[in-house]
C-alpha positions as a printed NumPy array, in Angstrom:
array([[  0.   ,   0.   ,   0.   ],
       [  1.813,   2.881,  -1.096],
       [  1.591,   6.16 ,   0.494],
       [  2.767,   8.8  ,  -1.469],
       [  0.659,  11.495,  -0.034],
       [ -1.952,  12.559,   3.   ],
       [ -5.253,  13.412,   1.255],
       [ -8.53 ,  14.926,   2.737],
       [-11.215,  12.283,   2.572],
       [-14.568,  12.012,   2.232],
       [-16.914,   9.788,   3.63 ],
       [-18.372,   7.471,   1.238],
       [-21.717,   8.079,   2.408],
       [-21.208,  12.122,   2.855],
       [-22.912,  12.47 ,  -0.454],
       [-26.772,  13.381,   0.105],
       [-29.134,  12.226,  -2.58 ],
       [-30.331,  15.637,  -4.013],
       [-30.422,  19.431,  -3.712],
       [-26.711,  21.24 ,  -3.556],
       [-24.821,  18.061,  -2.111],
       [-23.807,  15.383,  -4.753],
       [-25.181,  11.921,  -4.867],
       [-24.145,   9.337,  -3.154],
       [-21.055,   7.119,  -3.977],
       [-21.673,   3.548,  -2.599],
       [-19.252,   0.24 ,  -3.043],
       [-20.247,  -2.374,  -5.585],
       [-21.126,  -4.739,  -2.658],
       [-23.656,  -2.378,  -1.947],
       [-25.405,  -1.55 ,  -4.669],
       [-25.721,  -5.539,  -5.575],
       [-26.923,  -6.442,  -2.473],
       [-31.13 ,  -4.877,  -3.098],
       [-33.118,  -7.134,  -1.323],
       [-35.291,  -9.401,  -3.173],
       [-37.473, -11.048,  -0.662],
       [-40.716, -12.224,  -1.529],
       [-43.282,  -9.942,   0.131],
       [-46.999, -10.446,   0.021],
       [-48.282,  -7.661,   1.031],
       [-48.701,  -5.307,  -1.833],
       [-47.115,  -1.8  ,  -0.914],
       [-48.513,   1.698,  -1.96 ],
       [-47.689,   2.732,  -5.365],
       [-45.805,   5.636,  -3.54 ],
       [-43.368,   3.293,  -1.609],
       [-40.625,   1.803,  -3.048],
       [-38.973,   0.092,  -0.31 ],
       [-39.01 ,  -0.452,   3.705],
       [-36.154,  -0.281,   5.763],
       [-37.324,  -2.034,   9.583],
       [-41.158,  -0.653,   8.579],
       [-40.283,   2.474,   7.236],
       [-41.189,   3.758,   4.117],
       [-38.923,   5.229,   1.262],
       [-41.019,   7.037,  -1.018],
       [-41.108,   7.053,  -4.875],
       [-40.949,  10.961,  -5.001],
       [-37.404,  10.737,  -3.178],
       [-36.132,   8.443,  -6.134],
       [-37.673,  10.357,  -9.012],
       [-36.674,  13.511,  -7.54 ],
       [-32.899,  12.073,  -6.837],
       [-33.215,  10.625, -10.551],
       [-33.789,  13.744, -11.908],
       [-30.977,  15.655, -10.532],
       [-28.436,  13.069, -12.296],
       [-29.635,  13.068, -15.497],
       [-30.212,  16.593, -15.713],
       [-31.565,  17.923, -18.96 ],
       [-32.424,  15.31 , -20.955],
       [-32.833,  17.416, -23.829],
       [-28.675,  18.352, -23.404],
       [-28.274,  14.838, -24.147],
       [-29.27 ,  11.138, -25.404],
       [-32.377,  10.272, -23.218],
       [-31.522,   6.982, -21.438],
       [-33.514,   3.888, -22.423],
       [-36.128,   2.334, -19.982],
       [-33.419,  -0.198, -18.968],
       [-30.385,   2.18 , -18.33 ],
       [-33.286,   4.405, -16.494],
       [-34.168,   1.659, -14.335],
       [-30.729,   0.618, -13.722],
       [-30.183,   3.928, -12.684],
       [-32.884,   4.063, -10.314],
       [-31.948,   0.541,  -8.771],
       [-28.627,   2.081,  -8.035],
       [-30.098,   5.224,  -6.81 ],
       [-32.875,   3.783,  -4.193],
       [-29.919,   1.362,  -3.187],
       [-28.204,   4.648,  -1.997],
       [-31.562,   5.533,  -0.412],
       [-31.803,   2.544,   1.668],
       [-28.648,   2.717,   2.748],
       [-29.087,   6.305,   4.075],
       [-32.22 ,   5.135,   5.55 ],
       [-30.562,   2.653,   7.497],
       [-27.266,   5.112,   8.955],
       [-29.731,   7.419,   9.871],
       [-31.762,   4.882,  12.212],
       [-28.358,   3.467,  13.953],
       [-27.922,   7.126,  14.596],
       [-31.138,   7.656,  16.08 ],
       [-30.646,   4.858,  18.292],
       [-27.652,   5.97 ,  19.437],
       [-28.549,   9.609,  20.176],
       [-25.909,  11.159,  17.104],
       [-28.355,  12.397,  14.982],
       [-27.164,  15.745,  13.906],
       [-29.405,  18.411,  16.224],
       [-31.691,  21.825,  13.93 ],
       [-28.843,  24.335,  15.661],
       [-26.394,  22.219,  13.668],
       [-27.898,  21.798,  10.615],
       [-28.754,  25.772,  10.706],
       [-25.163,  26.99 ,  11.183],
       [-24.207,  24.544,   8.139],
       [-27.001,  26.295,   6.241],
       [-25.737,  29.795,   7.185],
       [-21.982,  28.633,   6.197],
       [-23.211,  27.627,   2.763],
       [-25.485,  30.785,   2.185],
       [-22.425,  33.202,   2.986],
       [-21.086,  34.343,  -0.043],
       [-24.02 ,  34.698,  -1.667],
       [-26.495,  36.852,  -1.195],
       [-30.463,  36.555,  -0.637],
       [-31.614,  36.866,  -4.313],
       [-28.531,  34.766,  -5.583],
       [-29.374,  32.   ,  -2.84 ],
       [-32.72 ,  32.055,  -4.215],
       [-31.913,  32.023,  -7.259],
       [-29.474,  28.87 ,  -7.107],
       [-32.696,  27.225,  -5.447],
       [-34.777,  27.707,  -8.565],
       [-31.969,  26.633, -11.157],
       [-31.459,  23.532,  -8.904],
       [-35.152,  23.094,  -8.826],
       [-34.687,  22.356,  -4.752],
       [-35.645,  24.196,  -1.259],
       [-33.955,  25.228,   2.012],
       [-35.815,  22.015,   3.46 ],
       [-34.32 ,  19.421,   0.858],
       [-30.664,  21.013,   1.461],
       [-31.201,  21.116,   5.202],
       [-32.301,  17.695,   5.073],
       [-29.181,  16.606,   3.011],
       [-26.841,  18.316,   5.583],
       [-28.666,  16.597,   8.455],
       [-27.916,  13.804,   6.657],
       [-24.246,  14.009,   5.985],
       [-23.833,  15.968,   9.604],
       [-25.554,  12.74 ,  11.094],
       [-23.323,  10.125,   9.594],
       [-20.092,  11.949,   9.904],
       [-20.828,  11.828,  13.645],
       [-21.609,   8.218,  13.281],
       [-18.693,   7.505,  11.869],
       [-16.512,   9.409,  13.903],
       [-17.842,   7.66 ,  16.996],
       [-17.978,   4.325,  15.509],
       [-14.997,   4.023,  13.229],
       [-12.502,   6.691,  13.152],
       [-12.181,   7.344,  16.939],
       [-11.279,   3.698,  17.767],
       [ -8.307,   3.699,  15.016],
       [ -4.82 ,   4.336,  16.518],
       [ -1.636,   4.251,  14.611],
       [  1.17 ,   3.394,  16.228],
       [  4.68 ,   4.827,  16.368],
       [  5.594,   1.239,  15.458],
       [  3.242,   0.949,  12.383],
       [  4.315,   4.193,  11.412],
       [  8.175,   2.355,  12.104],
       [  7.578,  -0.782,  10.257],
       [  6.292,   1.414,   7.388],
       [  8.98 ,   3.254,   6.613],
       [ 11.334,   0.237,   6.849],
       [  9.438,  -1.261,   4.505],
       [  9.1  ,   1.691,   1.556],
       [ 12.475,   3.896,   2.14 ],
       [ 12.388,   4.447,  -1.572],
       [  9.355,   6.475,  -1.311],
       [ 10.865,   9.059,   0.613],
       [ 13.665,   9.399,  -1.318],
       [ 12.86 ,  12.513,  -3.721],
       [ 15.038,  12.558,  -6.786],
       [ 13.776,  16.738,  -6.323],
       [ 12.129,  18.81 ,  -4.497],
       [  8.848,  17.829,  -3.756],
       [  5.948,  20.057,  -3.032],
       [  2.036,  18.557,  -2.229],
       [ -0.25 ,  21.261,  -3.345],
       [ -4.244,  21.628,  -2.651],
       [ -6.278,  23.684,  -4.877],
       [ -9.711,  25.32 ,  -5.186],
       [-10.706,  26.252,  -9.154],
       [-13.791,  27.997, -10.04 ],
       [-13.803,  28.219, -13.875],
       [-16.42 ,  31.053, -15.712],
       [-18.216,  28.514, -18.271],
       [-20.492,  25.17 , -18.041],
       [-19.868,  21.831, -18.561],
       [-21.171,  20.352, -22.546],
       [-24.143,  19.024, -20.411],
       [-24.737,  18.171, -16.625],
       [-22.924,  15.328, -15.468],
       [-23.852,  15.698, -11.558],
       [-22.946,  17.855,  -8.517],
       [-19.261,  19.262,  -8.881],
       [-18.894,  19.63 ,  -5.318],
       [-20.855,  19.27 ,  -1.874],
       [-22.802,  22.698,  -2.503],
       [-23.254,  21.769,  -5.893],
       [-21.763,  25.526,  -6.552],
       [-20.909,  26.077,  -9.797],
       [-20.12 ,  30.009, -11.701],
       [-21.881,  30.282, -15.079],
       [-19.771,  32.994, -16.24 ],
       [-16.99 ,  35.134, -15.88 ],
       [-18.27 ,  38.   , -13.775],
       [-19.653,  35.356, -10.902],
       [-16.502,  33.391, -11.475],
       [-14.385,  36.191, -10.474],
       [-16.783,  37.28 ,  -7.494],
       [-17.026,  33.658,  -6.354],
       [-13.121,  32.923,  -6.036],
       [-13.127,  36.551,  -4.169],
       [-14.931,  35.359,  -1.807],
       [-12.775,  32.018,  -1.303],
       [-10.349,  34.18 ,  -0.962],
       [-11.303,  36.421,   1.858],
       [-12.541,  33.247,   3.741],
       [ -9.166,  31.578,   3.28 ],
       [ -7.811,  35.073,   4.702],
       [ -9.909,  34.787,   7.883],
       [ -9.184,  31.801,   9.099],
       [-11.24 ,  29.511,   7.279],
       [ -9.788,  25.835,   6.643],
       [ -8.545,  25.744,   2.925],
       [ -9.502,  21.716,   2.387],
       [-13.201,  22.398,   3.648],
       [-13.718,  25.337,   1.228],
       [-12.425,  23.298,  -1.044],
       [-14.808,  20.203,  -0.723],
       [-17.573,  22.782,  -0.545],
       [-17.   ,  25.417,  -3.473],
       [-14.116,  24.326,  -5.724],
       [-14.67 ,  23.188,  -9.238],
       [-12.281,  20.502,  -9.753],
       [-14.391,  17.302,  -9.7  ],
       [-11.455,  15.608,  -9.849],
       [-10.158,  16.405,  -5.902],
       [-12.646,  18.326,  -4.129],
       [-13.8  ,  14.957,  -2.089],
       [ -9.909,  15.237,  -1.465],
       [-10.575,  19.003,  -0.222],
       [ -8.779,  19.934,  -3.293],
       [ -5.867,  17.866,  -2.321],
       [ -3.429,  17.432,  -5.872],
       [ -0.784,  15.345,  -4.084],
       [  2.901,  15.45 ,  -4.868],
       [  4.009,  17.93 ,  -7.543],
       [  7.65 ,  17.729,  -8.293],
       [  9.67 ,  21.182,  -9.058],
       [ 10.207,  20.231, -12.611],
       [  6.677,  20.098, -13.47 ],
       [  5.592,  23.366, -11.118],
       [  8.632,  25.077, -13.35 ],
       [  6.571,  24.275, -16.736],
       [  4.606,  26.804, -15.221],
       [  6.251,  29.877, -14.186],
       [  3.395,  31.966, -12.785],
       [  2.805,  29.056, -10.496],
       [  6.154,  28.571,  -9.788],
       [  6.399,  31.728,  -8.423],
       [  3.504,  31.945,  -6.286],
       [  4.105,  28.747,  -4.678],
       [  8.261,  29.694,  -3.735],
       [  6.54 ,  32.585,  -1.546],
       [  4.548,  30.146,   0.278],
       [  5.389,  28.412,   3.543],
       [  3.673,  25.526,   4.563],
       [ -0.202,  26.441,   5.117],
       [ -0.397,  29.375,   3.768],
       [ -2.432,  29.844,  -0.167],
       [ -1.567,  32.175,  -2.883],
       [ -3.439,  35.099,  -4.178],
       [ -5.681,  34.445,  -7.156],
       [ -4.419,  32.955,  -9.855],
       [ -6.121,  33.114, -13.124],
       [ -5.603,  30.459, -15.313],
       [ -5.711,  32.003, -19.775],
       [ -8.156,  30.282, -21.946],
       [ -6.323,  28.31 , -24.288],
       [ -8.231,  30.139, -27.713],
       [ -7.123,  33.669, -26.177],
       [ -4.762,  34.149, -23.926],
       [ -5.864,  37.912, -22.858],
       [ -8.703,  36.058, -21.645],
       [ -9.002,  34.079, -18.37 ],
       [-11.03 ,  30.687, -18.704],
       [-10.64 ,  29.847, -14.769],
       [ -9.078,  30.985, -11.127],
       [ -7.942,  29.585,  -8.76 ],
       [ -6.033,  29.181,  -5.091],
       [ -2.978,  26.883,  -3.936],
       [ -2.291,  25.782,  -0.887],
       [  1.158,  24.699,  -0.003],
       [  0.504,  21.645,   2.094],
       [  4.231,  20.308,   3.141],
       [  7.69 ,  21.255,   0.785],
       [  9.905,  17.882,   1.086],
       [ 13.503,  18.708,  -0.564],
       [ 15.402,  16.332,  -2.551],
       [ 17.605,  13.481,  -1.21 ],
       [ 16.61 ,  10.429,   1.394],
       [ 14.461,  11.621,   3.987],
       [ 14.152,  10.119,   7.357],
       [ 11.808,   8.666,   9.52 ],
       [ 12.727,  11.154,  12.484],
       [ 11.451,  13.845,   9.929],
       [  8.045,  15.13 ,  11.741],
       [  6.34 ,  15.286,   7.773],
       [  7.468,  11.991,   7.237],
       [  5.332,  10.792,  10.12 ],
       [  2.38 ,  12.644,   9.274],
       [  2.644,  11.481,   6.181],
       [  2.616,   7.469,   6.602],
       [  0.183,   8.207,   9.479],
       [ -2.519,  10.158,   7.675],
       [ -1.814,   7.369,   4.92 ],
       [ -2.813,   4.445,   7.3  ],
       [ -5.448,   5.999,   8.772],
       [ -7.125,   6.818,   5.797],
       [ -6.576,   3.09 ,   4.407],
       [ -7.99 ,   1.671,   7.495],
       [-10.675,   3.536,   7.615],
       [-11.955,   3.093,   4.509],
       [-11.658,  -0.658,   4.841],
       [-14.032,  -0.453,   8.462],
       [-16.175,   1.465,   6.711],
       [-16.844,  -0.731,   4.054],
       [-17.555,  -3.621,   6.515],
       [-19.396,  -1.562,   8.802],
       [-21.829,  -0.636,   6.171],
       [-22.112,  -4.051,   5.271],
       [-23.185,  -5.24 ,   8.715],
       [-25.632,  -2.578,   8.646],
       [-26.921,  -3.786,   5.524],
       [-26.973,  -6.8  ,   6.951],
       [-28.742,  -6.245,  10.102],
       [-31.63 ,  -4.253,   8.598],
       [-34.94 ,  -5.131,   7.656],
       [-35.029,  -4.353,   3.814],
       [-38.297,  -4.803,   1.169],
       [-37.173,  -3.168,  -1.91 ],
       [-40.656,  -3.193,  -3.994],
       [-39.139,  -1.574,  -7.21 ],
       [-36.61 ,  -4.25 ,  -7.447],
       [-39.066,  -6.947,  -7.054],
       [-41.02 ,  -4.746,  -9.577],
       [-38.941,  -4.891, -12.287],
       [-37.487,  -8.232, -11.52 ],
       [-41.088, -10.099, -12.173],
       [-41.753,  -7.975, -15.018],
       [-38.783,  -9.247, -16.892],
       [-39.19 , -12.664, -15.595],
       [-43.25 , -13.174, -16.916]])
């Protein structure tokens, strides 16, 4: 298990089903394991499955179908199969939230209004009323759907914090054994420099392809892409933590579950950019640059994007050793994370397990296709 960098992770279930937080991203043992069971009782149209008695209606699903395949008429309409597919996959999510949020209740974590209201308030801040409102209606959600969503992903992350990530330790010996084990990967041929990053680009996607981030905040052109990473940038100048702004505003599909983490960029590559290169060699470790705007390719007097680096850690060439304090960090953060995810992916399963689960549209489409 290679370590070549401490990321900011996201919890795989920290991705609410609709409104400004993205959708869900479940393991494959999870999204095959829909329970068929043969139930006689015939449900109400509007329920599509139970989880211990309680209801998950067909509204929810629709409405969290809708918000993945955007505007159909931006692209190929899927067929009835690859719809239902989708849908399968998409009430599996639902179930699964279903069931985290009753293990929670049970054991008094679920995330309290006062909580859920100051994550509201830290979402609606750079924006004001009539832009709030009007990212509502383009979203086609309301304050209650995104207030449920960040009850949701408030609730679990306590969950999982008291169930999972506060009984991992990693010990100085681990950490040892580690770096006895993978010397070569702390020996940098050059300086070495891991890097986050929040971008917030001025145009739209071809079509919608899903939430970008946890707000689901995205500029649609260049005037609220240069106001938006403005206000990033005053936050990050307060005080506020860089990876969390990141996960909650950046554009970058590609990292912000990371919190806009980039990993290891080596000097060589940071020098193909000068501008960057720059910026980053007046950095110390925490601290971000100013904003960076990135040209558009077709006209250079023209910015396409901005964005924000964070210099995370600045490793210099040569062998480095284990008595290093960002050497420990690093192999620490790096089996943490790995053991985490790995107890989270059993722990859901148990779940899973343990629950009472009807899944009516399953059943649904299964008989159809088998008469």
């Amino acid at each position: 298990m290679p370590i070549h960098r401490s990321t900011r992770t996201s919890s795989p279930l920290a991705q609410p089903a609709s409104g400004f937080l993205p959708a869900l991203t479940l393991g494959a043992a999870l999204l095959l394991s829909l329970t068929l069971s043969g139930c006689k009782n015939t449900p109400p149209g509007d329920v599509v499955a139970t989880v211990n008695g309680h209801p998950i209606m067909r509204a929810e699903m629709e409405k969290m179908y809708q918000d993945q395949i955007g505007d159909v008429q931006s692209q190929e309409k899927p067929s009835e199969e690859q719809a239902d597919s989708l849908r399968l996959q998409l009430l599996s999510q639902l179930i699964t939230i279903e069931i985290i949020d009753q293990r929670a209740a049970k054991m008094n974590l679920t995330a309290t209004p006062a909580e859920v209201d100051a994550k509201l308030a830290e979402f609606k801040a750079p924006y004001t009323d009539d832009q709030f409102q009007q990212r509502l209606a383009q979203r086609h959600t309301t304050v209650d759907e995104i207030k449920r969503d960040l009850r949701r992903s408030l609730t679990e992350e306590r969950l999982l914090n008291k169930e999972i990530n506060s009984k991992i330790t990693i010990s100085d010996a681990d950490i040892a054994n580690y770096f006895n084990s993978h010397k070569a990967e702390f020996d940098n041929v050059e300086t070495q420099y891991h890097l986050a990053q929040i971008l917030v680009t001025n145009t739209l996607p071809p079509q919608r392809t899903g939430p970008v981030n946890l707000q689901n905040s995205k500029a649609t052109n260049d005037d609220e892409a240069r106001k938006k990473i403005q206000a990033l940038k005053n936050r990050i100048d307060s005080g506020e933590d860089f990876g969390t702004l990141a996960m909650n505003f950046s554009e970058n599909a590609q990292n912000t579950a990371s919190g806009g983490d980039m990993g290891i960029v080596t000097e060589s590559q940071l020098k193909e950019t000068p501008q960057i290169f720059d910026a980053i060699q007046k950095l110390k470790p925490g601290q971000a640059t100013d904003i960076i705007a990135i040209p558009d390719p077709n006209n250079p007097h023209k910015a396409s994007a901005y964005m924000i680096l964070e210099l995370i850690a600045k490793e210099p060439a040569g062998q480095h050793d284990l008595s290093e304090p960002q050497v420990q960090q690093r192999i620490r953060q790096g089996l943490h994370d790995a053991r985490s995810q790995l107890l989270k992916a059993a722990y859901f399963e148990m779940l899973r397990d343990q629950a009472k689960v009807q899944n009516f549209f399953a059943e649904q489409i299964f008989k159809a296709d088998a008469h």
